[in-house]
VEXDREN-2710 file (C-alpha; in Angstrom, 1 decimal):
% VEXDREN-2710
k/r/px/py/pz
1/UNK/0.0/0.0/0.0
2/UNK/0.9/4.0/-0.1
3/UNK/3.3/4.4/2.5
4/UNK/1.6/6.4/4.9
5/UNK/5.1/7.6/6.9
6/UNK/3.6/9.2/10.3
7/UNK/-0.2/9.1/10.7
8/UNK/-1.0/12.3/10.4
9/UNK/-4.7/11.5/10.1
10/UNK/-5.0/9.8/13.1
11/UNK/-2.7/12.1/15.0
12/UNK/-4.9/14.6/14.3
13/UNK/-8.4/13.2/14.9
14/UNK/-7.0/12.4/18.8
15/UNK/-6.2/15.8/19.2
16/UNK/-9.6/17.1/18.0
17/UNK/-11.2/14.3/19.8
18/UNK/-9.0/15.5/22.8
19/UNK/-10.7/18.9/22.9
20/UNK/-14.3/17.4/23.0
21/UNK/-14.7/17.2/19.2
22/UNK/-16.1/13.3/17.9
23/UNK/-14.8/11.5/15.0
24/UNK/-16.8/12.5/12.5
25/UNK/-16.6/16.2/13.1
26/UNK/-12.1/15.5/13.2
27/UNK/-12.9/14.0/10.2
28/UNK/-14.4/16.3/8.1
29/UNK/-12.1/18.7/9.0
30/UNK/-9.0/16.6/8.3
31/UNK/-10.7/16.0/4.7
32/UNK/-9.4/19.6/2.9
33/UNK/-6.1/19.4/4.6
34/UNK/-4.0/17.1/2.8
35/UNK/-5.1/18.9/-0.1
36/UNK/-4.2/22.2/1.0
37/UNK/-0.9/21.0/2.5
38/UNK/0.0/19.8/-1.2
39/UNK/-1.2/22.9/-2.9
40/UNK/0.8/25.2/-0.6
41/UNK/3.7/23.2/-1.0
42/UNK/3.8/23.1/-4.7
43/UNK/3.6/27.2/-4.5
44/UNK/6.5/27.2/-2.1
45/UNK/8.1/24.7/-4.4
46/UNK/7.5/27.1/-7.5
47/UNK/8.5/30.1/-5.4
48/UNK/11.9/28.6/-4.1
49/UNK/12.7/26.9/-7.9
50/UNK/12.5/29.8/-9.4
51/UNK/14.2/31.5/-6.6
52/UNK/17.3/29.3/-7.2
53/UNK/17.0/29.5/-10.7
54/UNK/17.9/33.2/-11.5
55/UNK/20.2/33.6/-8.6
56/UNK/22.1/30.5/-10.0
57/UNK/21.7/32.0/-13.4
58/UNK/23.1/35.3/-11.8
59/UNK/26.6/33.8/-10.2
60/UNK/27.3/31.7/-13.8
61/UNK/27.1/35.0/-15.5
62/UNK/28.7/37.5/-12.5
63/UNK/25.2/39.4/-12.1
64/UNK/24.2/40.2/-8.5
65/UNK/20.1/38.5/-9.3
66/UNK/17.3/39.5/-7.2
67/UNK/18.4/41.2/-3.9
68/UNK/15.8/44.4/-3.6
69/UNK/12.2/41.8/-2.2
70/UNK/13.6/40.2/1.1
71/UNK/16.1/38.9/2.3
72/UNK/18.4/38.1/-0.7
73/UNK/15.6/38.7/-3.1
74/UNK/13.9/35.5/-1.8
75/UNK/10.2/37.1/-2.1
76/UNK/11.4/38.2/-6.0
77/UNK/9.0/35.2/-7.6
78/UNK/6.1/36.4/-5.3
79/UNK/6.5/40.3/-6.1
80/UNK/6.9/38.8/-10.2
81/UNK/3.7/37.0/-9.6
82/UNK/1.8/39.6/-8.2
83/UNK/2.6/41.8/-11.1
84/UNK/1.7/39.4/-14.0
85/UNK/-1.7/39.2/-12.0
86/UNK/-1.9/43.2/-12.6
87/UNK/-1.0/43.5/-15.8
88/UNK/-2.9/44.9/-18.4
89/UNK/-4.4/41.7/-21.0
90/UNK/-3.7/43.0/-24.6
91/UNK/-5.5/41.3/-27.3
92/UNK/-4.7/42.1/-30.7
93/UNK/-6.8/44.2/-32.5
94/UNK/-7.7/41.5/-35.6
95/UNK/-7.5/38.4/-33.0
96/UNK/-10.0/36.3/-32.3
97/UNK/-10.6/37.5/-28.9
98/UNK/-12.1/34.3/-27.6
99/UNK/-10.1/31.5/-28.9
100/UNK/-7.1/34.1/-28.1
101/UNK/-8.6/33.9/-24.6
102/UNK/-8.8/30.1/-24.4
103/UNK/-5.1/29.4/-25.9
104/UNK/-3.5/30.0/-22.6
105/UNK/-6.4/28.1/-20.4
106/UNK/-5.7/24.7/-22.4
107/UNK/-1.9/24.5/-22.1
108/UNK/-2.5/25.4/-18.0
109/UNK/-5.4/23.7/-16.9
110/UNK/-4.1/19.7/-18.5
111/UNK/-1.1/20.9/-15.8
112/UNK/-3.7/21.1/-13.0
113/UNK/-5.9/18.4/-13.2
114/UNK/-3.2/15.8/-13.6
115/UNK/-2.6/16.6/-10.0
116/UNK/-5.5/14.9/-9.1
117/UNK/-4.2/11.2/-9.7
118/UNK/-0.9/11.5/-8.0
119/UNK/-0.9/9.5/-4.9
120/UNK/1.2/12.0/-3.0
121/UNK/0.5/9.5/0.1
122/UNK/-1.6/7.2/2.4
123/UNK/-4.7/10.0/2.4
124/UNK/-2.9/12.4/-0.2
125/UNK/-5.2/11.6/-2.9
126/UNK/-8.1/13.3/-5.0
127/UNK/-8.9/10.6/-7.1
128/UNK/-8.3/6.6/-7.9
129/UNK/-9.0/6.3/-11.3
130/UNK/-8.3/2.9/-12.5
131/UNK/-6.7/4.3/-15.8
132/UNK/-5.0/7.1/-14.2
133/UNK/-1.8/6.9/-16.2
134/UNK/-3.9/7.0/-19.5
135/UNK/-6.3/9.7/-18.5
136/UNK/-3.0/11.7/-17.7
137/UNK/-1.7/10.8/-21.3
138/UNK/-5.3/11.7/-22.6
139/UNK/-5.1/15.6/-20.8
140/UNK/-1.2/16.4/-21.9
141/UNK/-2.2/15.9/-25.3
142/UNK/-4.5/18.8/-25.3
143/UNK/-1.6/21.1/-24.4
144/UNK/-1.0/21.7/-27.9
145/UNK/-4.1/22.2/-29.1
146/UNK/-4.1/25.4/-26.7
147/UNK/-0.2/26.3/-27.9
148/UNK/-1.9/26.0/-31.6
149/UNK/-5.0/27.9/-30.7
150/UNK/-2.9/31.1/-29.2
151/UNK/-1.1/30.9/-32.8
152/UNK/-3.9/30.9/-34.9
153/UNK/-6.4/33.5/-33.0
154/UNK/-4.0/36.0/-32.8
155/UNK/-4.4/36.1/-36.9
156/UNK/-0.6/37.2/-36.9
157/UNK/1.4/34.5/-39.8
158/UNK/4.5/34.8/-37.5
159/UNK/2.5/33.7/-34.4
160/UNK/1.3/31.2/-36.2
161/UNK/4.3/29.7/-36.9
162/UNK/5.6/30.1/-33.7
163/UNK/2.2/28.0/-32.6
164/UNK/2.8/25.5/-34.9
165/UNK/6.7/25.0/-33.9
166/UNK/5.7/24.6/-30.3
167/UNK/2.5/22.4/-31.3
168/UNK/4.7/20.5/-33.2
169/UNK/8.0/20.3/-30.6
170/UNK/5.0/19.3/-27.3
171/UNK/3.8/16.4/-30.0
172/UNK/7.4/15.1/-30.2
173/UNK/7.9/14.9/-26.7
174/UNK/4.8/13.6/-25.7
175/UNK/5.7/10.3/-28.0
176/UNK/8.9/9.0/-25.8
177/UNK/7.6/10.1/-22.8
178/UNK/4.2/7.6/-23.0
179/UNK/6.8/5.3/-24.1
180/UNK/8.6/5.4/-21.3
181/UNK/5.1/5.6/-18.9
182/UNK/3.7/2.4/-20.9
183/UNK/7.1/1.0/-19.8
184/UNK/6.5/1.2/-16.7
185/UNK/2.3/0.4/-16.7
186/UNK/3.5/-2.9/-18.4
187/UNK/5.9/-3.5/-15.2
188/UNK/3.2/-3.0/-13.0
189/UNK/0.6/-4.7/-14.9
190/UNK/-1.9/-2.0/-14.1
191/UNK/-3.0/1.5/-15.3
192/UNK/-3.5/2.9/-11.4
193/UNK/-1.0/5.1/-10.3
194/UNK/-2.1/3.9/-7.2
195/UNK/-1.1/0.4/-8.2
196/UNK/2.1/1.3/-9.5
197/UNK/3.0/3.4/-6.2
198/UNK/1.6/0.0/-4.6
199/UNK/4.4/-1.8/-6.7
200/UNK/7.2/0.5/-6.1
201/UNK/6.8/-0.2/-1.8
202/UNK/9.1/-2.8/0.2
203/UNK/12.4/-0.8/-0.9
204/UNK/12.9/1.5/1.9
205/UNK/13.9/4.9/0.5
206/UNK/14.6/3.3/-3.1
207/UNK/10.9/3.4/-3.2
208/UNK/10.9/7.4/-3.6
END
């Protein structure tokens, strides 16, 4: 099974319980928690990646990187983030304002809901689909269609190049990497990621 490393669940609904809640009210409110606790660590995630990323970039080519938001620039990703949130959206003038719209929504949203069959533990789960590994294949391969939409409603020939180049260079990638998935579903002998995290257990920390 998932291994469930320290029982947070039940650790929790004893100390509920302990200040004169039952188990059925602990549990209710332990239910949005695991999920929470996974979406605020994949912003801190983001956050420090990115963090790393320019300040690494910045010693390889003697700049000084972000050093103005915090503490060596640490809170640069967040102030970056709240200004794309601000910005002004700028459609073309001749663009199809709608499917211009929608480009960007395809390519991000595939991202998000593939989240929802990784077993990220014991109670760290949205959903057990039995063919989660091809229902994840299924969304990635809408990604281009949004990279092509972008292109094309933006009625500009050069963006649509550039749509059809990054259509074209997400296709070829997508091919080895289900190769390399279906590898690994064939091992297992099942389409779960459950099933395949289920495999992977009995290794001690080569099961990571």
């Amino acid at each position: 099974m998932v291994s469930p490393g320290l029982d947070l669940e039940l650790s929790f609904s004893q100390a509920l319980q302990g200040l004169g809640l039952s188990a059925e009210a602990a549990r209710l409110i332990w239910l949005p928690l695991p999920m929470l606790l996974v979406l605020v660590a994949a912003v801190v995630g983001v956050l420090v990646s990115v963090w790393l990323e320019r300040k690494i970039s910045a010693a390889v080519q003697q700049r000084i990187g972000p050093q103005y938001a915090g503490a060596l620039g640490i809170l640069q990703p967040l102030a970056d983030g709240l200004k794309l949130l601000v910005k002004e959206d700028i459609i073309p003038a001749r663009a199809d304002s709608v499917l211009f719209t929608l480009g960007p929504v395809l390519v991000v949203v595939p991202v998000i809901v593939s989240w929802l069959i990784i077993p990220f533990g014991q109670n760290l789960l949205i959903s057990n689909v039995g063919v989660g590994i091809f229902l994840w294949i299924a969304f990635s391969s809408i990604q281009p269609i949004g990279l092509l939409m972008s292109g094309y409603a933006s009625n500009n020939k050069y963006s649509l190049l550039g749509g059809l180049r990054a259509a074209a260079q997400s296709i070829s990638y997508e091919i080895p990497l289900a190769l390399a998935v279906l590898a690994i579903v064939m091992m297992s002998n099942s389409l779960s990621t459950v099933d395949i995290v289920n495999q992977q257990t009995g290794a001690g920390i080569l099961s990571w």
